[in-house]
N, C-alpha and C positions, 0 to 999 in steps of 0.2 A: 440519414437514418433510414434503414429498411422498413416497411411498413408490410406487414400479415395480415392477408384476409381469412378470420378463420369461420367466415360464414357459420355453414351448418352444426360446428361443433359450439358454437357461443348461443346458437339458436336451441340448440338440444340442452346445453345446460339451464339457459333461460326455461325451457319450458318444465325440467325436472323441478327447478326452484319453486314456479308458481304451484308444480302438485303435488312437493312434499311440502311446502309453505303457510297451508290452511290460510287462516283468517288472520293470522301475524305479517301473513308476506305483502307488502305494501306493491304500488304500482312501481316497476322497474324501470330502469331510463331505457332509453333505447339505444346507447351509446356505452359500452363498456370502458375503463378501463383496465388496462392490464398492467403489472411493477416488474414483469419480467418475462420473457419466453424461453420456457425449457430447454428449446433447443438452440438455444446461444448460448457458444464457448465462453467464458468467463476467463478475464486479466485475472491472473496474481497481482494486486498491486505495489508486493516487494521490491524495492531495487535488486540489482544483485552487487553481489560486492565487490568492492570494489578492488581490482588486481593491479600489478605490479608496482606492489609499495615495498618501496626504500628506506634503509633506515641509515644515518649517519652519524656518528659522534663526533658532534663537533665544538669543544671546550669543553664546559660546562653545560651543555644540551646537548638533547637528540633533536636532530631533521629528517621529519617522516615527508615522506611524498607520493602521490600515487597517480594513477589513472584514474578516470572520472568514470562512479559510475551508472550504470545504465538502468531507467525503469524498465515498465512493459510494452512500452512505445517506441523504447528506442534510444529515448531524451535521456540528458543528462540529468542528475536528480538533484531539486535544491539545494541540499546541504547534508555536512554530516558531521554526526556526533562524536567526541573521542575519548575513548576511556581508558583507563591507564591500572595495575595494581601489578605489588610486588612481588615477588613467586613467593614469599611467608605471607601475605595477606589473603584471605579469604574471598574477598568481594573487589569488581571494580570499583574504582571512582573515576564519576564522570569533570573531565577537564575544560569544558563547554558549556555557557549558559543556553543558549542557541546555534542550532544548527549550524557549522561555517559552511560556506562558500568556497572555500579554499581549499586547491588542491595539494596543498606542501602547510608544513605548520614548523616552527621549531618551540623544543617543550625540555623546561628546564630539567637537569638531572635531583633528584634528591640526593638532601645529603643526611648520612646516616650517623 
């Protein structure tokens, strides 16, 4: 972890606090800290999605398969969701309680 001395600018705020603080402003620590630095790039932490998925008819299912894929690190991403709807339905439905792990799945066909 990178560590910032930002001395004189934490000293100048420190001293604005005590003189616009009146009699409310309590004794200050002498150790800040800080939840972030402005000038750190921030991750997306979206995966991105996941490419070259296949799709197979085979009997009475389909077998999707894909490449794994990738967060903002790099890594591969724990699991993923799979939804499914009919080109006359309105809304997915999700076919997954939990995240799989899996890179291939086979998912029955409806029958109409």
């Amino acid at each position: 972890m990178t560590r910032r001395i930002l001395g004189a600018a934490v000293a100048a705020a420190k001293q604005t606090l005590l003189a616009n603080g009146g009699a409310t402003t309590k004794r200050l620590p002498t150790r800040s800290c800080f939840f972030g630095d402005p000038a750190t790039s921030l991750k997306v932490p979206l995966p991105r999605r996941p490419v070259g998925l296949t799709a197979l008819q085979q009997g009475a299912a389909v077998a999707l398969a894909w490449n794994a894929a990738l967060d903002c690190d790099g890594r591969a991403v724990a699991g993923y969701n799979l939804y499914r709807r009919a080109s006359t339905e309105e809304s997915y439905s999700r076919l997954n309680s939990t995240p799989s792990p899996l890179l291939a799945i086979r998912i029955p066909l409806r029958r109409r």
